[in-house]
N, C-alpha and C positions, 0 to 999 in steps of 0.2 A: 506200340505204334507200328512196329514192320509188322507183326500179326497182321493188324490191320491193312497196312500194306500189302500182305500178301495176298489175302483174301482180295482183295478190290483187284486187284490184277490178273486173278485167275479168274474173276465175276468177268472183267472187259475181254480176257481171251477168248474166255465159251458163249460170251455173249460175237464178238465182234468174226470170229476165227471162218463161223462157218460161210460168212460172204464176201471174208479173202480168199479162202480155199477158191470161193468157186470163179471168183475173178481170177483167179490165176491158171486155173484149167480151163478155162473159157481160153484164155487167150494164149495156152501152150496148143488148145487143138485146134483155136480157127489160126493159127502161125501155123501150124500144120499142111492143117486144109488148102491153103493160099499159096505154099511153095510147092514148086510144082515136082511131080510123084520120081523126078531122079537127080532128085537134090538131098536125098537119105545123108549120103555120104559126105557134098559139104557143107550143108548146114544144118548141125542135127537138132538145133531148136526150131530150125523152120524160121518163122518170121517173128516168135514168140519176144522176140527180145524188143524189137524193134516195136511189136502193141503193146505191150507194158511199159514202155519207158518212160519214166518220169514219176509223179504218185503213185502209180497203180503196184510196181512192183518195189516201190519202198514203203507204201505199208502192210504191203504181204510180207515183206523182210521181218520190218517191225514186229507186227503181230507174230510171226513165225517166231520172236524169241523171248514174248513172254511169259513163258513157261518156266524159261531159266531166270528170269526176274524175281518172278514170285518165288522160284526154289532159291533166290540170293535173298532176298528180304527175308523167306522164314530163316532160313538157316542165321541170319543175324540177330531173328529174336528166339530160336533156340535151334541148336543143330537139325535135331528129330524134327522142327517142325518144314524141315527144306522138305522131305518130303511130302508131308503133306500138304503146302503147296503146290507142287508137282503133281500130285494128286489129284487136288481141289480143280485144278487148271482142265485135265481131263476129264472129270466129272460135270465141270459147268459146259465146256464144249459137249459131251453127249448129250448133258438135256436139251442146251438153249440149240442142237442141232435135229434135236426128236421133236420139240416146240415149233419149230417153224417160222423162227419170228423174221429170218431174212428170205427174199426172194430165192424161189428156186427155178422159175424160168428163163433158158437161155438168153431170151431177146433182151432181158435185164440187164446183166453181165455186156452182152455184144454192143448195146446203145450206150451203157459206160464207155466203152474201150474206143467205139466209134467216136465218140463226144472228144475222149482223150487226145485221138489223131487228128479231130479236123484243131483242136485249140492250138496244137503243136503244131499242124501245118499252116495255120497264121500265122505263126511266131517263127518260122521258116522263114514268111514271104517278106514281112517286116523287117527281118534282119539281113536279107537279099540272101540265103542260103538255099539255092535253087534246086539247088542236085537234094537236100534232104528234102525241101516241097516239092519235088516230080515224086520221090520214094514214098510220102506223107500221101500223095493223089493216088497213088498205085494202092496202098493199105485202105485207103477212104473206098476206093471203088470197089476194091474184094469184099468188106467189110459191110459192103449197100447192098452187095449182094447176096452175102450170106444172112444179113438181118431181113434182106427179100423172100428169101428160101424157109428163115424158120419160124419168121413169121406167124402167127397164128396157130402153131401147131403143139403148142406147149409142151415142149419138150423142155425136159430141167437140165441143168448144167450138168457136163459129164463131172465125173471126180476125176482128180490126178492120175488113175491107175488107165482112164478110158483115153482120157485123151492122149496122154503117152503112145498108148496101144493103134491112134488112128492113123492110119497110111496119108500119106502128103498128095496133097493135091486132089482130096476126095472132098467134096462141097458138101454131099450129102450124106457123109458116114452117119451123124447121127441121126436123122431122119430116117435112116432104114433100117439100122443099128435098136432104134425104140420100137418101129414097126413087127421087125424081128420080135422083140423081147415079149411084144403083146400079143403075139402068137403062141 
């Protein structure tokens, strides 16, 4: 039975992993992009915390730790098999991420996150918490604007290593960042 167990778990991480991943570097580089370029120093997530809030960055959590699940389940139904659950987990993430079965365009990812802040800044306005709906209107409007900007140009989500890498308060790093690349 945890055999089973592990198996099915490392199936849902490499199936589910690679359109957390990119929800979450979507929303560590447009919290970048939106605080503005000399705010390095006090806010080193940028606005990242504040677009993730709520599901989006608890089930990146989630999923970020079923790897150790699956290595808990095998190893219950036999030591040796922890790791190859641990294994299995990386293996299903590279195919189902060479497959292509989740979106890879940004505007995907951005219209989540957007969807995200205007639900939340409802639920702001309804519970009369002003000061977080003016903060939730500030996100919403960066947000329209950067979903304005990439628009059409199918650009696919950075990975964790790009958006880290993108300077604050740039709108169009990746927009030039891909143009670059296609040269």
């Amino acid at each position: 039975m945890f055999l089973t167990i592990s198996i099915v778990i490392a199936i849902i991480y490499g199936l589910c992993n690679p359109f957390f991943t990119r929800l979450n570097a979507t929303g560590i580089w447009a919290g970048r992009a939106i605080a503005s370029p000399d705010s390095e120093n006090t806010m080193s997530n940028g606005f990242h915390d504040a677009i993730t809030h709520g599901w989006p960055s608890t089930f990146v959590f989630l999923f970020s730790i079923l790897p150790l699940l699956s290595f808990i389940a095998g190893f219950i139904h036999k030591w040796w098999f922890s790791f190859v659950g641990l294994f299995l987990s990386i293996v299903f993430y590279a195919i189902f991420e060479k497959l292509g079965f989740m979106p890879k365009n940004i505007i995907h990812y951005l219209t989540i996150l957007f969807n995200n802040i205007k639900r939340r800044r409802s639920t702001y306005e309804k519970k009369g918490d002003f000061e977080r709906m003016r903060a939730a209107d500030f996100l919403v409007q960066n947000l329209d604007k950067i979903i304005g900007i990439y628009t059409n140009l199918g650009i696919p989500a950075p990975s964790t290593i790009i958006a880290k890498k993108a300077p604050y308060g740039n709108l169009y790093y990746l927009a030039v960042a891909s143009v670059i690349k296609e040269k």
